[in-house]
C-alpha positions in Angstrom: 2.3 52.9 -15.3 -0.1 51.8 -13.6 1.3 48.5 -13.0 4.4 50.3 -11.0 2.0 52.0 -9.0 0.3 48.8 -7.7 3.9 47.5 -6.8 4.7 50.3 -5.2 1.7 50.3 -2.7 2.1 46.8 -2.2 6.0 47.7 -1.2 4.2 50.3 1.0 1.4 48.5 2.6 4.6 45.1 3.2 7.0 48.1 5.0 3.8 49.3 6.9 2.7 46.2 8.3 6.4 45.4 9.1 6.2 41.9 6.6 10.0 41.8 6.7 9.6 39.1 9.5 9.1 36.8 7.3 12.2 37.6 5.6 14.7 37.2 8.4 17.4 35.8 6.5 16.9 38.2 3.2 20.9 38.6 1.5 19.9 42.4 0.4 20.1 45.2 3.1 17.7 47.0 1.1 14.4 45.9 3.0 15.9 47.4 6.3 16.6 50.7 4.6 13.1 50.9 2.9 11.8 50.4 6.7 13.5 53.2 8.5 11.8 55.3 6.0 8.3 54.0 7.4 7.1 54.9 10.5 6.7 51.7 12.9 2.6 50.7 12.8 1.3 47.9 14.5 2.8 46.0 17.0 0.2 43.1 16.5 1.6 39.4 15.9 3.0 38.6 12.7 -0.2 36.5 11.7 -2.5 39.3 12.8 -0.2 41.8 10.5 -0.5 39.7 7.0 -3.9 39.1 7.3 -4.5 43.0 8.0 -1.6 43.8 4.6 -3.6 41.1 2.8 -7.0 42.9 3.6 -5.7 46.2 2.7 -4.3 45.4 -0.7 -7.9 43.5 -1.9 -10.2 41.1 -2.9 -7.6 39.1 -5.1 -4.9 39.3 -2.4 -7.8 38.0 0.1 -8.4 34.8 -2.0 -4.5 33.9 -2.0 -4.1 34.3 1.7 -7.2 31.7 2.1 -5.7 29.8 -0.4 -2.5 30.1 2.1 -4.1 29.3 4.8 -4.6 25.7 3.5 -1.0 25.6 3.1 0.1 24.5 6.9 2.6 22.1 5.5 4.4 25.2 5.0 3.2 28.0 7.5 3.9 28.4 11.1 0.3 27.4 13.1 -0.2 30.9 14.0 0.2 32.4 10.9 -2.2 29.8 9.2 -5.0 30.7 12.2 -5.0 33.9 11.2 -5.2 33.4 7.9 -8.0 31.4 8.1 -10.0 34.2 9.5 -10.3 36.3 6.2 -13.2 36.5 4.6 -14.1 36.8 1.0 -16.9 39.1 1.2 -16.6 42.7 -1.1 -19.4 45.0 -1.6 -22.2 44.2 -4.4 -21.7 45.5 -7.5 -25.3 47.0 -8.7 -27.8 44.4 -10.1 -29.2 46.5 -13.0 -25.0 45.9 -14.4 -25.6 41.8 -12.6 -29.0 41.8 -15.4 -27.2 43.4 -17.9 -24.3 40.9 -17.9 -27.0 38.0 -18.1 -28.9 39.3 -21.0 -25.7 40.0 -22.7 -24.2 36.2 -22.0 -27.8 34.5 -23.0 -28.4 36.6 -25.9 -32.5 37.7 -24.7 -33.7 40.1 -22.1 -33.8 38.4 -18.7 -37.7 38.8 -18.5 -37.2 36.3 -22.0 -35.2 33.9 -19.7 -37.0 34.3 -15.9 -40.6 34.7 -14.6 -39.0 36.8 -11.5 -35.5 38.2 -11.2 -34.5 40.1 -8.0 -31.7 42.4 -8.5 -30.8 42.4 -5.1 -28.0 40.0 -4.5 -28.4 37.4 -2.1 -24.4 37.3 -1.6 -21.5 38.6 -3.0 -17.7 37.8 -3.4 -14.7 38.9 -4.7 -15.2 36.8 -8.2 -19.0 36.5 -8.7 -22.3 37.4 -6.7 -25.5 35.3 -6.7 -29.2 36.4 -7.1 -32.6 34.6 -7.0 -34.8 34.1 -9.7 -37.8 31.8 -10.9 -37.7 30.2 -14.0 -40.7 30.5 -16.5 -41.6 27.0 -15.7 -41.5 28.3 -12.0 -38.8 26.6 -10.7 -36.7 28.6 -8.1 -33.0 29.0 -9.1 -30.0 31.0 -8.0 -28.3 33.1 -10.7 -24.3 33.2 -10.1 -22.6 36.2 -12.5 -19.1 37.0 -12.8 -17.8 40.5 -11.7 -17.1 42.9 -14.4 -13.7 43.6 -15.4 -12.6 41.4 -12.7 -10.8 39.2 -14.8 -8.3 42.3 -16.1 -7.7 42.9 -12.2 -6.7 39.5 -11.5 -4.3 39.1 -14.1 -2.5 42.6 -13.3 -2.3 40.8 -9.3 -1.2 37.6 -10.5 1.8 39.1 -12.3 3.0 41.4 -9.2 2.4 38.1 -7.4 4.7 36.3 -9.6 7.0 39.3 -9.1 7.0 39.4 -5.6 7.5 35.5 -5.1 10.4 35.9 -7.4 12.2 38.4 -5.4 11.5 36.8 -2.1 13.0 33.8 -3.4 16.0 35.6 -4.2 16.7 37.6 -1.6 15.4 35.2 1.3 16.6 30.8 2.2 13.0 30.6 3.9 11.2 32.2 0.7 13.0 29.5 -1.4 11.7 27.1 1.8 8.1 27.8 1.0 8.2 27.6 -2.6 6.4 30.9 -3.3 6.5 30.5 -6.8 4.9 26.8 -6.9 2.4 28.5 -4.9 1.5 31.5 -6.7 1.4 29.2 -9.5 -1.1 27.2 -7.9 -3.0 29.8 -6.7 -3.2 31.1 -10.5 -4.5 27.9 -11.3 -7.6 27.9 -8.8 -8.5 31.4 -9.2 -8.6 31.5 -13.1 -11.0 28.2 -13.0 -13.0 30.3 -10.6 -13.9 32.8 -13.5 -15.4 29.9 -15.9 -18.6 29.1 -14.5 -19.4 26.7 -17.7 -16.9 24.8 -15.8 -18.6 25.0 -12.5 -21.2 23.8 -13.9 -19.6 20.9 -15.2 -18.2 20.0 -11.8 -21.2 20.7 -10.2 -23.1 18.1 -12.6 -19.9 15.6 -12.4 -20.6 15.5 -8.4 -24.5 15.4 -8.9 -24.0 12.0 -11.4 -21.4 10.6 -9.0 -24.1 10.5 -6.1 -27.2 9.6 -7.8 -29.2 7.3 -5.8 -27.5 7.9 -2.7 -28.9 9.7 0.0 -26.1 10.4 1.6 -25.5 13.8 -0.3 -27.6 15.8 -2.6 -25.7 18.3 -5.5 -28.2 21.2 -6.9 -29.5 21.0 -10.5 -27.9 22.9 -13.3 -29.7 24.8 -15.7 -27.2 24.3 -19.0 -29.7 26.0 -21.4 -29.1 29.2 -19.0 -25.6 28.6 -18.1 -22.3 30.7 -20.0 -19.1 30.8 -18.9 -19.7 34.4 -17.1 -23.1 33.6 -15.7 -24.4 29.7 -13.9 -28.1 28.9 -13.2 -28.5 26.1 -10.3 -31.3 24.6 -8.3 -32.5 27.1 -5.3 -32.0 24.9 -2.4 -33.0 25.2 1.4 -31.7 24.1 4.0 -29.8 24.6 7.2 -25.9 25.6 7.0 -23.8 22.7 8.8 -22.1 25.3 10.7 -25.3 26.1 13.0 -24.2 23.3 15.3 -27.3 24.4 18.1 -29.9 24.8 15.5 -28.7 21.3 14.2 -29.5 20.0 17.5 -32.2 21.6 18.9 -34.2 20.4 15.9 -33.1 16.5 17.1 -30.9 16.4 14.2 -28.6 13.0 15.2 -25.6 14.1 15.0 -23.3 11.9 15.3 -24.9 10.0 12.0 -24.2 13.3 10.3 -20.6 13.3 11.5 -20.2 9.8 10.4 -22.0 10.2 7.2 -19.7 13.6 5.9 -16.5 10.9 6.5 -18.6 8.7 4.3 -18.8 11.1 1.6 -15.2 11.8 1.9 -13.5 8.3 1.4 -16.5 7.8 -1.3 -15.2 11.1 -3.2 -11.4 10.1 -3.1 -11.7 6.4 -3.2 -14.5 5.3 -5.4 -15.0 8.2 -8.0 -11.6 10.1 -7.3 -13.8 13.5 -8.1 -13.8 15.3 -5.1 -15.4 18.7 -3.5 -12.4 20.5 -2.6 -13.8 23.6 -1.2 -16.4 21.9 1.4 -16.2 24.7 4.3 -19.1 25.1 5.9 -20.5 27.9 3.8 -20.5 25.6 1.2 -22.2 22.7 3.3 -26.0 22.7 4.4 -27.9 20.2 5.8 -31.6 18.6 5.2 -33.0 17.7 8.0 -36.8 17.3 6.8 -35.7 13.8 9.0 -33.9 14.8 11.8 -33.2 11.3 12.1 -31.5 10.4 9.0 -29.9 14.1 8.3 -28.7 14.8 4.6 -26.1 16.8 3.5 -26.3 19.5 0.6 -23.2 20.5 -1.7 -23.1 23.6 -3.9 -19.9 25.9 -5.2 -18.2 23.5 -7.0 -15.6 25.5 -8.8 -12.9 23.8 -7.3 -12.4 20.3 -7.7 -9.4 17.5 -7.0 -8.9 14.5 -8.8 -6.4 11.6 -7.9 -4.4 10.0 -10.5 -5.1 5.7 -10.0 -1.2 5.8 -8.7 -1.7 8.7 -6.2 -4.7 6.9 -5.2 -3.3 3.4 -4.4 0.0 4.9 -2.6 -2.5 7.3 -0.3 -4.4 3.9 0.5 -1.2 1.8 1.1 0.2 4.9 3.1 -3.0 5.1 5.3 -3.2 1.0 6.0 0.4 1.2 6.4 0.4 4.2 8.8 -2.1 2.8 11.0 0.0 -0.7 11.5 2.8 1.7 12.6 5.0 0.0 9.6 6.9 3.3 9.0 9.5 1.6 6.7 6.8 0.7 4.4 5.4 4.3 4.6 8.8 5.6 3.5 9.1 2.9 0.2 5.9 4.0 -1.0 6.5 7.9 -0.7 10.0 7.2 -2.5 8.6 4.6 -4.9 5.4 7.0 -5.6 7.7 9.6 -6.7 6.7 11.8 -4.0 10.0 12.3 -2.2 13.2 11.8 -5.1 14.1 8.5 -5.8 18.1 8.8 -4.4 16.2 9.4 -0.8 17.5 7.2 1.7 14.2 5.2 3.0 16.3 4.5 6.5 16.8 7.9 6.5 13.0 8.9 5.6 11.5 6.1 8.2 13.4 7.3 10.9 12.2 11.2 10.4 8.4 9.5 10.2 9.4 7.7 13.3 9.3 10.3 15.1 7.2 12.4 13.9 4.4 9.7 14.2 5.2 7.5 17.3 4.1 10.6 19.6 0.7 10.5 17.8 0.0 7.6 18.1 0.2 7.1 22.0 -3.3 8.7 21.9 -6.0 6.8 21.8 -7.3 6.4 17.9 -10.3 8.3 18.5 -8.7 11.2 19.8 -6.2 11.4 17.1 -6.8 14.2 14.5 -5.6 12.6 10.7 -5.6 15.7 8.8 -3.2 16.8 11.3 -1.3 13.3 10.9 -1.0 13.7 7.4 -0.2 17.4 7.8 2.8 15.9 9.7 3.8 13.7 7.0 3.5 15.8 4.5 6.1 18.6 6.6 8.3 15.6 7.3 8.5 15.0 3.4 9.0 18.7 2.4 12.4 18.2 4.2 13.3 15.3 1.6 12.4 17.4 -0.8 9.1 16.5 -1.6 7.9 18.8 -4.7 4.0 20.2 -4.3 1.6 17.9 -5.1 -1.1 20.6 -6.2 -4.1 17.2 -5.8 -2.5 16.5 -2.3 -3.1 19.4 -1.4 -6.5 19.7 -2.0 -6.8 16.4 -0.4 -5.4 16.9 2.8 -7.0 20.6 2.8 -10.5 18.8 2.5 -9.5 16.2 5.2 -8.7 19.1 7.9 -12.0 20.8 6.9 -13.7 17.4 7.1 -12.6 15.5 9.9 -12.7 19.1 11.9 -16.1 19.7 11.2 -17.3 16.1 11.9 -15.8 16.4 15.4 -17.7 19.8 16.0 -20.7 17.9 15.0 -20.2 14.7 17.4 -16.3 14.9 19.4 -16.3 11.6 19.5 -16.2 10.5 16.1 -13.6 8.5 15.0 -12.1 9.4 11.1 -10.2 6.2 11.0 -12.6 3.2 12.3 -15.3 5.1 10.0 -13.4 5.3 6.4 -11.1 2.0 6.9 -14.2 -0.7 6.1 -14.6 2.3 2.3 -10.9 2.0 2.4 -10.3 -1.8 2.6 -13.4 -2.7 0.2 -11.9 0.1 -2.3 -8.2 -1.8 -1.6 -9.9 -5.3 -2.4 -11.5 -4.1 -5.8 -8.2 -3.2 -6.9 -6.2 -6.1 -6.4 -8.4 -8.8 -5.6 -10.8 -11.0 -8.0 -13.0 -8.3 -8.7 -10.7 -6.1 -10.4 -9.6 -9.3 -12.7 -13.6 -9.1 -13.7 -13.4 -5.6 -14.3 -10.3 -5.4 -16.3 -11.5 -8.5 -18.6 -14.9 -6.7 -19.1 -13.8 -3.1 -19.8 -10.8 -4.3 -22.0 -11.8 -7.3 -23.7 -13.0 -5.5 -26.5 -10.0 -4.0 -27.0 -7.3 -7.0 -26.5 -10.2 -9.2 -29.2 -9.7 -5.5 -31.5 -6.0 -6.2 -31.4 -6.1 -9.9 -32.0 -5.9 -10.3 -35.7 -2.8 -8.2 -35.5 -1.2 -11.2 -33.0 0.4 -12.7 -36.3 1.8 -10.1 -37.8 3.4 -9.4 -34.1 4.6 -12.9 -34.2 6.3 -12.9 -37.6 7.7 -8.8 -36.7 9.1 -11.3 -33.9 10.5 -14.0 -35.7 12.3 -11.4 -38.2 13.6 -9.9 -35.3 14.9 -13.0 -33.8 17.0 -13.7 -37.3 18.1 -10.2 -37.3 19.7 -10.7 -34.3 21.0 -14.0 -35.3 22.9 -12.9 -38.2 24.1 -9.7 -36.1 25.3 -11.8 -33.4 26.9 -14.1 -35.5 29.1 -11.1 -37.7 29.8 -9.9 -33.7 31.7 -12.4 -32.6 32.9 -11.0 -29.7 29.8 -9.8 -28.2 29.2 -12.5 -25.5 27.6 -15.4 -27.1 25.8 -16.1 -23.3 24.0 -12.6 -23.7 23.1 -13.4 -27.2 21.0 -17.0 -26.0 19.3 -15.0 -23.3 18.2 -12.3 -25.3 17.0 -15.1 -28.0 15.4 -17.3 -25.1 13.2 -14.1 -23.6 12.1 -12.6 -26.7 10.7 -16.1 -27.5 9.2 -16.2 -24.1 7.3 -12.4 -24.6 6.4 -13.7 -28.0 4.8 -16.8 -26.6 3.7 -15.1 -23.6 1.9 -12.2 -26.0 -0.1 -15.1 -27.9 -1.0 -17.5 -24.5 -2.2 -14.0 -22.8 -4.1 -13.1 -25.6 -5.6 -16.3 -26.5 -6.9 -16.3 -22.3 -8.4 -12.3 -23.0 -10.4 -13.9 -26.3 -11.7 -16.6 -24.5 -12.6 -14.9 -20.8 -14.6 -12.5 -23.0 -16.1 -15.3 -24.9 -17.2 -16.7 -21.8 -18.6 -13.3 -20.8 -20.9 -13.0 -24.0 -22.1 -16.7 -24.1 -22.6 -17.7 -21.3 -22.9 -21.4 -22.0 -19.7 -21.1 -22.8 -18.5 -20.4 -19.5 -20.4 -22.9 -18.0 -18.7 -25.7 -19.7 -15.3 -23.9 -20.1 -15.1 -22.1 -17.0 -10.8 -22.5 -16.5 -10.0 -22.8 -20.0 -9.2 -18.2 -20.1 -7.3 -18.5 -16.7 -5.3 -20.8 -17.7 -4.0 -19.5 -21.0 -3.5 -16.0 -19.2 -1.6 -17.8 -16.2 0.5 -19.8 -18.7 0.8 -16.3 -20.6 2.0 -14.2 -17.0 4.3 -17.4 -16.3 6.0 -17.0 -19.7 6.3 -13.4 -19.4 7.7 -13.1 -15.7 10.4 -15.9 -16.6 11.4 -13.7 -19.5 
């Protein structure tokens, strides 16, 4: 019952705010009946009016239209402004339930587990709110605990979201446009992670490992002996939030290292460990500035993450070298070959819609254009060939917009593209070029040397097959004795291909072990792998 009843207040607070703009082209009559029965509110802008609906129907609701506001690939600018401007701030819930919660999840009373606990939060959100302790060691730390019963209120949302995005879909060509269910269902994704902390925790120390020994960028500690999934303990740490721009500079803070230094981090993130910090706003960013000089940035809330398949990966990189030389065509194979746009799309079709989306762009100078927005533009091009949501992509060009707009609000001039290209191009040249040869023999020789006893029993599976086909080829008559030689020819090739390409792996890896070896053998694994590729591309 009391499901219908949230429905219905959602229907209410939709007719109220006058929502049904979004819904011009809605089949049912039904919406402008339910209006006349509500008197006319606000005559603010559309933006202004969701934000205000999303506000009044709470917390959870908040989260999604943040989570929209990402989204500009689908919404209109001035909706996705005004989305931007919610914030996900609720009320504390009381700290002697926050202590209770703990000593529940770690099994011991918190004075067991803390030399100090405040029960006052330090902030609080519509998931989880933090509080500072000291550990008995005397370490300070920051205590992040999951609301209560928060978990039962976002599943009852998420299934009148799922409702609601099904009927808009129906009733409405520009609900269908925007793909409300694919983003509900996103959403889903990122809010439930959100509740399991264990797994912030993890991501937290993934991004910590991933930048050890770097300056560059500094990832709290986490506490696993203290951490459950309900309740993480991190590393306290100080410093200035990025987004106080003055206090930045009036403590000398050079900025435009810090600028170039966040794009840094970026391309680092995608490129080298394809582990990135999706969620890098700026109340998630501070800065250390104990040298104002060589400024440091600090990460925390990791709970959400992207990760780029190696595929997505190498296509973005292409796409991004090939945008840059203004070869459009070549921007359009790779979407279609990634997969990314379906594979019956035209690509003179698709270049020409890039075309112009792109050539305006690009009559700015390169340090004035924005890329986020570029890719932005790509990615709305695309959505009109049908380009299904790319949840990772997403993220990605999410992070780029908050990235590359808060480096220029650190230092206007910086330029995104001259700064990640030299990370782009190294990353490009590890993949394809000798380097990645080394690193392919090294991580899976001991594999391929695993497999080789099994090379003769592969070659004899081979040579059976070989007379099977003979004697079947020979009771068909009629099938086309041509075919039949070919088919004999390459599977001889593969077979001899298979043992040339293996022998080459065996003795590369010898030459890796011993290196004496390799010092009077140095050509002798090349070239039984070349002769091995040879044989296999002529079959």
């Amino acid at each position: 019952m009391t499901g219908y009843l949230r429905l219905v207040r959602i229907v209410w607070i939709v007719l109220r705010f006058r929502l049904q703009v979004f819904l011009p082209h809605a089949k049912s009559g039904l919406p402008r009946v339910l209006l006349a029965l509500v008197p006319r509110g606000s005559s603010e802008g559309r933006g202004r009016r969701l934000r205000q609906a999303l506000e009044a129907l709470g917390p959870v609701f908040v989260k999604f239209g943040q989570a929209l506001s990402t989204r500009r690939d689908l919404l209109p600018p001035d909706v996705a402004d005004e989305l931007k401007k919610l914030q996900d701030q609720v009320p504390p819930f009381s700290g002697v339930v926050a202590q209770r919660i703990i000593e529940d999840a770690l099994g011991q009373p918190v004075e067991d587990a803390f030399a100090q606990f405040s029960q006052q939060p330090m902030a609080s959100a519509s998931v989880a709110q933090v509080h500072a302790a000291t550990l008995i060691s005397g370490e300070e730390v920051v205590v992040k605990v999951v609301r209560p019963t928060i978990e039962r209120t976002i599943r009852k949302d998420l299934r009148l979201m799922h409702t609601l995005a099904n009927i808009i879909e129906r009733l409405s060509a520009d609900g269908r446009r925007m793909r409300l269910k694919e983003v509900v269902r996103d959403y889903e994704d990122t809010i439930l992670d959100e509740l399991d902390l264990a797994r912030e925790g993890a991501n937290t120390s993934q991004l910590g490992r991933n930048f050890e020994g770097n300056d560059d960028l500094y990832v709290p500690q986490v506490y696993w002996d203290l951490t459950r999934q309900n309740v993480l303990v991190t590393e306290r740490i100080y410093g200035i939030p990025v987004a106080e721009i003055e206090t930045l500079r009036a403590a000398g803070t050079d900025m435009n290292k810090l600028a170039v230094r966040g794009v840094e981090i970026f391309f680092t993130q995608v490129f080298r460990d394809s582990f990135f910090h999706a969620d890098m706003h700026p109340g998630n960013i501070f800065v250390d500035i104990s040298d104002p000089s060589d400024p440091k940035y600090i990460a925390i809330d990791c709970g959400i993450v992207g990760s780029l398949e190696k595929e997505d990966q190498n296509y973005l990189a292409q796409n991004m070298l090939a945008f840059f030389r203004r070869d459009y065509r070549e921007v359009a194979r790779l979407h279609v070959e990634s997969g990314w746009v379906p594979k019956e799309t035209r690509i003179g079709d698709l270049e020409g819609a890039i075309r112009s989306v792109c050539e305006p762009i690009f009559e700015k100078p390169l340090g004035e254009i924005m890329f986020g927005h570029l890719l932005l533009k790509l990615f709305q091009t695309a959505r009109r060939f049908n380009m299904p949501v790319q949840p990772q992509l997403v993220l990605l060009q999410k992070t780029l917009l908050n990235i590359e707009g808060l480096g220029r609000q650190l230092s206007p001039d910086l330029d995104l593209w001259q700064t990640g290209k030299p990370i782009l191009e190294d990353w490009m040249n590890e993949r394809i070029g000798p380097k990645a040869w080394i690193k392919t023999i090294k991580t899976e020789g001991p594999r391929w040397l695993t497999q080789l006893p099994d090379v003769p029993q592969q070659m004899l599976d081979a040579s059976k097959q070989l007379a099977n086909l003979d004697r079947g080829l020979i009771e068909q008559r009629a099938f086309n004795r041509q075919l039949h030689d070919a088919l004999i020819e390459r599977t001889r090739r593969q077979r001899n291909g298979l043992i040339w390409i293996v022998l080459g792996a065996a003795v590369a890896y010898t030459a890796f072990a011993l290196p004496d070896f390799a010092q009077h053998w140095p050509w002798l694994g090349a070239a039984f792998a070349g002769l091995g590729i040879v044989s296999l591309m002529r079959s």
